[in-house]
N, C-alpha and C positions, 0 to 999 in steps of 0.2 A: 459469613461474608460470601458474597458473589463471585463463584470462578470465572476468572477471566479468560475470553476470548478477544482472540485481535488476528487480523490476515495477517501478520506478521508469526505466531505463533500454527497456523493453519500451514502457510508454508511451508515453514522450516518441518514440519511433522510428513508435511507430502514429500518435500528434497528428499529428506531420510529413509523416507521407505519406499521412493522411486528410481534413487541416482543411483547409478552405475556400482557394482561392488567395491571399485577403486576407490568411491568417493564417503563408503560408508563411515569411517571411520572419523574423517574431519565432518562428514556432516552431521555425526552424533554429538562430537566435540561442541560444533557451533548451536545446535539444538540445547545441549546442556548446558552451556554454557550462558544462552537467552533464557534459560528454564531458572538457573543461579543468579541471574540479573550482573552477570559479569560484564565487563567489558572486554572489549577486544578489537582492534585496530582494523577498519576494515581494508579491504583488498582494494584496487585501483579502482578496479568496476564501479563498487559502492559509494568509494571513496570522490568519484567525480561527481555521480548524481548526488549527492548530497552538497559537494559544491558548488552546484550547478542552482538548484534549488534555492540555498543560502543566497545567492546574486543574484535570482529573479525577486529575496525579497526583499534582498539589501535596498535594490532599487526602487522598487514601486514599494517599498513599504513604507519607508522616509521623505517619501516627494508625489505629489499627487499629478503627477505627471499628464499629459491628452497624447492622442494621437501623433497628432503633429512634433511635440518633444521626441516623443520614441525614436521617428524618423532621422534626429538631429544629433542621436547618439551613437559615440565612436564605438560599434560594435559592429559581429554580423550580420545581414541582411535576415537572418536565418533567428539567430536570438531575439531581433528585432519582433520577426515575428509572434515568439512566446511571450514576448513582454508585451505585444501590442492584445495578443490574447486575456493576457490575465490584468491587464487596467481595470479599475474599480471593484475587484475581487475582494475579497479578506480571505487573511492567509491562517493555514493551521488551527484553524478551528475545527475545535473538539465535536465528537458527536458520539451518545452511549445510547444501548438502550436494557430493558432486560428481559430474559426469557427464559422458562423452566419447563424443562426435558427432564421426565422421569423422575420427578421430586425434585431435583437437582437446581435452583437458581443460578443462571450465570448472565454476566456481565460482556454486552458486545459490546466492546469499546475501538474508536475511530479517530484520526486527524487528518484531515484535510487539506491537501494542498493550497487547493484557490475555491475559496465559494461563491457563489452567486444564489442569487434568490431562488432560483429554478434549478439551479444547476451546479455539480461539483467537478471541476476539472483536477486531474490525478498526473504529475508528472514524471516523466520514467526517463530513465534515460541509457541508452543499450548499446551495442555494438555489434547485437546478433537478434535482429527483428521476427519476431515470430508470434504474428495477428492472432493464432490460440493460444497463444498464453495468457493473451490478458481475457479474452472471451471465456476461459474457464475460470479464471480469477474471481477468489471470493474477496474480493476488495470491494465490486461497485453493488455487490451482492447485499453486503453486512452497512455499508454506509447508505443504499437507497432503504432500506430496512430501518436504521436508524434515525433516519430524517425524512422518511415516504416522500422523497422527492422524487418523480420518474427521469430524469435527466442524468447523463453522467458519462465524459469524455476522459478518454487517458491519452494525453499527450504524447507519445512516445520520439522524443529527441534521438537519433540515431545519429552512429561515429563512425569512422573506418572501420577502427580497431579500440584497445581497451586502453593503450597509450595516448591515443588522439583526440585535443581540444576543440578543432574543426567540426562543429556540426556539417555534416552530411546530407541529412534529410527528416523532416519531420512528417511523422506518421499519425492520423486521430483516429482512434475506436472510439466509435459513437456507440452507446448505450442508449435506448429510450423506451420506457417497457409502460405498462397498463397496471390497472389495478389486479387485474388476475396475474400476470408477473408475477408484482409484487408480492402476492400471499404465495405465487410457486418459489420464489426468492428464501422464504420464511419457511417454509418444507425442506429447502435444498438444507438452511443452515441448521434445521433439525437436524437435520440426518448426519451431515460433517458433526455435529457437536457430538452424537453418539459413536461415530466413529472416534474420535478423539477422547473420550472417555474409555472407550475399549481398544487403544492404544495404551493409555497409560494402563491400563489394569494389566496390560501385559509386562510393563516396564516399570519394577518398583521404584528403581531409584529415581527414574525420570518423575514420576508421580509424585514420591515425595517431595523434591523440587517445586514442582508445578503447584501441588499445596499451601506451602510453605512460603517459599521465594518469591514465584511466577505472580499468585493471585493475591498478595501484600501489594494491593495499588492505593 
């Protein structure tokens, strides 16, 4: 079977060996934790974008809505706009592909916010804006890879704070790369996947997780 990769998995391996000593510890927790396929409650933060998401598709996913409706709905002026973005989109669709580093077969697997024919839009939603995080991000990295589409926007909804329901401001990182990209794109996620491999070979118990647990998709 194919080891799975997903920027979700990418992540959490970067938090871990990037955040702060304070934070070592819960961040091995929660790394292990997605390695065992547990569950676990998320924090506010998480917890909003995710509800945030759920109501952009509760909405247009049940009613084929136009322009002109969005306008006539009792919301923010602000939501209005994500909703008026992602009309005629399809939601959460999957995208995989595969690729073999060092013998090794693994599986880049992908879900998508909103797609369109050209184009994937990715929605975040933060409280603490920071235009390189998503520009190092191996999200639009592993999804234009998986689908060779050159187009690909992250929405990023911004709040006051991690209490606040009040959209603030929305922010777009526009992605749009070439076909030389694209094969640089396909080197980069070489390289991350051999990192990640000599990761775990330093960390037995995580490894065996990762074996076992993580790659049963």
């Amino acid at each position: 079977m194919s080891k799975l990769i997903t920027t979700s998995l990418i992540g959490s391996i970067d938090w871990f060996k990037n955040c702060p000593s304070s934070w070592k510890e819960r961040a091995y927790k929660d790394l292990k934790n997605m390695l065992d396929r547990v569950w676990s409650t998320p924090g506010k933060a998480a917890q909003r974008g995710i509800d945030f998401e759920k109501h952009v598709y509760r909405i247009l996913g049940n009613v084929e809505y136009d322009k002109t409706q969005i306008l006539n709905l009792k919301c923010s002026d602000n939501f209005k706009i994500v909703l008026d973005l992602c009309i005629g989109g399809k939601f959460q669709q999957k995208n995989k592909s595969f690729i073999t580093v060092d013998g090794i077969e693994y599986c880049l697997y992908g879900k998508e916010d909103v797609t369109f024919d050209e184009c994937i839009f990715d929605i975040k939603t933060t409280s603490n804006f920071k235009e390189s995080k998503y520009l190092k991000s191996f999200q639009h990295k592993i999804y234009l890879h998986n689908t060779k589409k050159k187009h690909f926007i992250y929405i990023v909804v911004i709040f006051p704070d991690v209490d606040s329901n009040e959209i603030q401001e929305i922010k777009y990182i526009e992605i749009v790369i070439d076909n030389l990209q694209l094969a640089e794109y396909k080197i980069d996620i070489i390289n991350k996947i051999k990192e990640i491999k000599e990761f775990f070979d330093g960390m037995p118990e995580l490894c065996k997780l990762y074996n076992t647990k993580y790659c049963r998709y």
